[in-house]
TORTI-984202 format. One line per field, with one value per residue (C-alpha): residue number from 1; residue in three letters; chain; x, y, z. Coordinates in steps of 0.001 Angstrom, whole numbers. Layout:
BEGIN
nr	[NUM:...]
rest	[ALA:...]
kette	[A:...]
X	[X:...]
Y	[Y:...]
Z	[Z:...]
# end
This chain:
BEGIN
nr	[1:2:3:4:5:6:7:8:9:10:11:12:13:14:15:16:17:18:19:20:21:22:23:24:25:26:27:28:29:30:31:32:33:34:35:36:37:38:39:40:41:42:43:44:45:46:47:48:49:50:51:52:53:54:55:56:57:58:59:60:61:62:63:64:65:66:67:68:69:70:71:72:73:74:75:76:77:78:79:80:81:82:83:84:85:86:87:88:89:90:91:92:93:94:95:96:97:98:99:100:101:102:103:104:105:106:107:108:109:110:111:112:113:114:115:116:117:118:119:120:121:122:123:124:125:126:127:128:129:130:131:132:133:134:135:136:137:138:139:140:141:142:143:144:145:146:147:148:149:150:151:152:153:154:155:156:157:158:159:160:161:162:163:164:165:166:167:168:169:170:171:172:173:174:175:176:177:178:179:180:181:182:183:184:185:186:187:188:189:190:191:192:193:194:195:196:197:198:199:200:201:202:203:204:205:206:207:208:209:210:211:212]
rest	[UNK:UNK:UNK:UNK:UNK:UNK:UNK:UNK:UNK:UNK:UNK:UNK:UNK:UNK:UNK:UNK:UNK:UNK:UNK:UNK:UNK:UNK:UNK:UNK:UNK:UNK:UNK:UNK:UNK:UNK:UNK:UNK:UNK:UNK:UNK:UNK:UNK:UNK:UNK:UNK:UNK:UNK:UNK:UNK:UNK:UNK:UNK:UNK:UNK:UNK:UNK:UNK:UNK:UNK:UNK:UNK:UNK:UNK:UNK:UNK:UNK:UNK:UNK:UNK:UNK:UNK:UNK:UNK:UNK:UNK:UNK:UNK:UNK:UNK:UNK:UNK:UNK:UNK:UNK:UNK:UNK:UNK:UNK:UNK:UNK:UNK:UNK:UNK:UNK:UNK:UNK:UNK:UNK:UNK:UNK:UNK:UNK:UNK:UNK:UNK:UNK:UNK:UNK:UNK:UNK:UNK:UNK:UNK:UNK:UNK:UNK:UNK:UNK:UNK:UNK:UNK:UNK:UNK:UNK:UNK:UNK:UNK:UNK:UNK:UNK:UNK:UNK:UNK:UNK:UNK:UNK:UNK:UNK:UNK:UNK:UNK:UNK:UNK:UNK:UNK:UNK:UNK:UNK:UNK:UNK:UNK:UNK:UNK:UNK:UNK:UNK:UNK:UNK:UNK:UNK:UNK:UNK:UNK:UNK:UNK:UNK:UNK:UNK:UNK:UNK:UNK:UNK:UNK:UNK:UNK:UNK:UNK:UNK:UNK:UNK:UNK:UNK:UNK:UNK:UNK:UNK:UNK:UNK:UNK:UNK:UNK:UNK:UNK:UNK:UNK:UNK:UNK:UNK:UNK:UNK:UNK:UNK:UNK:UNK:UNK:UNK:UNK:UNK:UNK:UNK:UNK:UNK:UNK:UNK:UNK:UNK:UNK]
kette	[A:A:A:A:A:A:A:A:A:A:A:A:A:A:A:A:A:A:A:A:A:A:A:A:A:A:A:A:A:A:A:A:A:A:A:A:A:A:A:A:A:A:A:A:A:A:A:A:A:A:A:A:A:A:A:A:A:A:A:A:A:A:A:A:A:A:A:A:A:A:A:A:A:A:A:A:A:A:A:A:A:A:A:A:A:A:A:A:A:A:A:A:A:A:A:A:A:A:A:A:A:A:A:A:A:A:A:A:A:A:A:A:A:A:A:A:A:A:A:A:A:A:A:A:A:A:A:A:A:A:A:A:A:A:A:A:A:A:A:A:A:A:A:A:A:A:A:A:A:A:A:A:A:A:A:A:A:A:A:A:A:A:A:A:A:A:A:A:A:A:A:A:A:A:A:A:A:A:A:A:A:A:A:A:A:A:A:A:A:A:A:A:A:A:A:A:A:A:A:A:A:A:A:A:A:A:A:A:A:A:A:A]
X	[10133:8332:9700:8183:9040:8740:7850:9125:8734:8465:9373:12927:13940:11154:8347:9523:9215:12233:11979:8883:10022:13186:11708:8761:11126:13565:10428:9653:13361:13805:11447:11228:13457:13049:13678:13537:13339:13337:14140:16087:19292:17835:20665:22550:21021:20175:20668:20067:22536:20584:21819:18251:17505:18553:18315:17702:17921:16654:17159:15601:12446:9729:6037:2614:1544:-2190:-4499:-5269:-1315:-1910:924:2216:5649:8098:10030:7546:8352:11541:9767:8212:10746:12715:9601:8984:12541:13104:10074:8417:5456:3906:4543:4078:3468:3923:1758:2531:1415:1087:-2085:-603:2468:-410:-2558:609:1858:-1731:-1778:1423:340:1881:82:-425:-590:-898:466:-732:566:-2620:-8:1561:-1168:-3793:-5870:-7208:-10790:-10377:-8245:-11505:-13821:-11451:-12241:-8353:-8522:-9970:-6493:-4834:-5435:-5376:-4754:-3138:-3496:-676:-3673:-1635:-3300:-6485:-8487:-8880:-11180:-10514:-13626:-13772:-13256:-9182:-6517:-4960:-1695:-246:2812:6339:8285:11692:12970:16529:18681:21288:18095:18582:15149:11776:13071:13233:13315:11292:11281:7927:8312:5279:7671:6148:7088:3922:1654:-2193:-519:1487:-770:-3072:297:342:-3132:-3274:306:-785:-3852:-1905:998:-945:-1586:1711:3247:1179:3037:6068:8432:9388:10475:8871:10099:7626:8818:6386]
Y	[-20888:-19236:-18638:-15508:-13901:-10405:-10091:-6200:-5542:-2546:-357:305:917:3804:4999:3824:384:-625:1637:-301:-3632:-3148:-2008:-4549:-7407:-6495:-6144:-9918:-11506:-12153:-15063:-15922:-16581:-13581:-13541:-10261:-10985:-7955:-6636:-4086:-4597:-3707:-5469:-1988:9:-2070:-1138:-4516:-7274:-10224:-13763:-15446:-12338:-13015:-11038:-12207:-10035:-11196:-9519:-7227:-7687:-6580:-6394:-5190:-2845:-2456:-1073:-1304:-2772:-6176:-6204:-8678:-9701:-12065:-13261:-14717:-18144:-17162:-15727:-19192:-21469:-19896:-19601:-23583:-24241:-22654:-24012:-20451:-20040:-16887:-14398:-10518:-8450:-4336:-2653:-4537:-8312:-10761:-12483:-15841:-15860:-15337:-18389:-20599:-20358:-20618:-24090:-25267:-24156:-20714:-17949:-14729:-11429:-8151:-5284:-1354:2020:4629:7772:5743:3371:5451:2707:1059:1397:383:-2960:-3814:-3019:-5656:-8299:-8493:-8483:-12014:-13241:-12903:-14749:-11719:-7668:-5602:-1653:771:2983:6488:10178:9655:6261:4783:2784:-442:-2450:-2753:-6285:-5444:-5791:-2249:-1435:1819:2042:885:3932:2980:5080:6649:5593:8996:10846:12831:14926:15600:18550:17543:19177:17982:17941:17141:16621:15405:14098:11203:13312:15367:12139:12886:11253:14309:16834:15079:14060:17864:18866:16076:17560:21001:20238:17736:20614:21509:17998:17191:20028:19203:15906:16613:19627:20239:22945:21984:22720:21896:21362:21790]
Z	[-14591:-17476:-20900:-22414:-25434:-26191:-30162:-31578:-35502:-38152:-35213:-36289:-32601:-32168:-30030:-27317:-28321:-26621:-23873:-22493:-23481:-21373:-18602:-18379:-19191:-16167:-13842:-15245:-15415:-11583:-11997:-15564:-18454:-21163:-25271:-26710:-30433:-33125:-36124:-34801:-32604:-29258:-27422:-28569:-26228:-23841:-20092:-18768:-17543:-16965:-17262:-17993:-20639:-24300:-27159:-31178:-33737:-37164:-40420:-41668:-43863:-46374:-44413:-45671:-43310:-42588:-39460:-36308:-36076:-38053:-40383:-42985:-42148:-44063:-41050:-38945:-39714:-38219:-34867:-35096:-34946:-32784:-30545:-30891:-30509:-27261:-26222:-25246:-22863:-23609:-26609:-26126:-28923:-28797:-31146:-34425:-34853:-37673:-37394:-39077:-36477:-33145:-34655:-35830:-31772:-30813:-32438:-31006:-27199:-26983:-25395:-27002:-25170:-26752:-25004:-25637:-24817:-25764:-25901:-28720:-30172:-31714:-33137:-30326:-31544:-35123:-33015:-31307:-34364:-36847:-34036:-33709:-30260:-30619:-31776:-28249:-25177:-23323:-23528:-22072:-21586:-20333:-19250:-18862:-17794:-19988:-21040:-24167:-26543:-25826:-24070:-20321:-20605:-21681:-18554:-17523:-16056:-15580:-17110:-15675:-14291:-12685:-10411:-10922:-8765:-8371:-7909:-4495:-3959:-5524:-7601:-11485:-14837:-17320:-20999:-22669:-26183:-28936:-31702:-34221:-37541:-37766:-36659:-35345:-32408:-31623:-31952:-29354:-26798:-26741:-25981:-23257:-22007:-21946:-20027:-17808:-16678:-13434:-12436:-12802:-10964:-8367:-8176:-8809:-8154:-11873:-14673:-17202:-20722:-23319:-26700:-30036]
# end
């Protein structure tokens, strides 16, 4: 069995963050033992109930923030140790990364795989111009309605949807909302959405509200 560690900072619990973590560590915890380990207490609103999942949550701390994700953060020795301690197989980063933490696990054994969600992650080319994408042993896309920038060479995966289980029929509503604060980001989740509306309809029988 596998001991993989799923590595969420500066997020502060947003952007879904969590949201795809959870989901992608409950596909993975049937065979494999998980550590979610953030910044933020994700255990809070977590739906899972998994004996082999455990949650850390470390404090809080100052980072230098910078592009393409790479970030600066004061707790990785923390993510570190804990990583060595446990004896971790494979890290996986979403979004944000410390490029001192990915080489220090490198050097110890540890794989490094970093995950990427395009609606969210707008920097995908400027990741593959900084030659970050060098730091991982492999990369992964959530490759959604549209493609991104990232080189052909880059694993894709569409994106984990989980059924819900009270649902009865087809017939949904559906809230599309841009959010992200006034972000580029949101602006261009809205275009795609608005062009998307037919395709999904045709899909799935939905109301769709669309929120701006």
């Amino acid at each position: 069995m596998n001991r993989l560690a799923f590595i969420s900072f500066n997020t502060g619990g947003t952007l879904g963050h969590s949201t795809l973590l959870h989901k992608l560590a409950k596909s993975l915890a049937y065979d494999n033992e998980i550590h979610i380990l953030s910044d933020y207490p994700c255990q809070n609103e977590s739906f899972m109930k998994f004996s082999n999942i455990n949650f850390k949550t470390f404090a809080p701390s100052i980072h230098k923030k910078s592009l393409g994700g790479k970030i600066s953060h004061n707790s990785s020795t923390e993510f570190f140790e804990y990583c060595r301690k446990e004896q971790i197989n494979y890290v996986l980063y979403s979004t944000f990364f410390d490029p001192l933490l990915v080489r220090g696990l490198s050097e110890i054994g540890i794989k490094n795989i970093y995950l990427s969600y395009p609606l969210r992650d707008t920097h995908s080319e400027l990741f593959s111009l900084r030659g970050y994408n060098s730091l991982f042993d492999d990369l992964i896309v959530f490759k959604d309605l549209y493609d991104n920038k990232y080189p052909e060479s880059v694993k894709r995966s569409s994106p984990i949807m989980l059924p819900h289980s009270k649902q009865v029929n087809r017939s949904s509503k559906l809230l599309l909302t841009c959010g992200g604060g006034g972000r580029p980001s949101s602006a261009r989740f809205l275009q795609l959405m608005i062009k998307y509306i037919p395709t999904i309809k045709e899909l799935l029988d939905a109301e769709i509200t669309l929120i701006k």
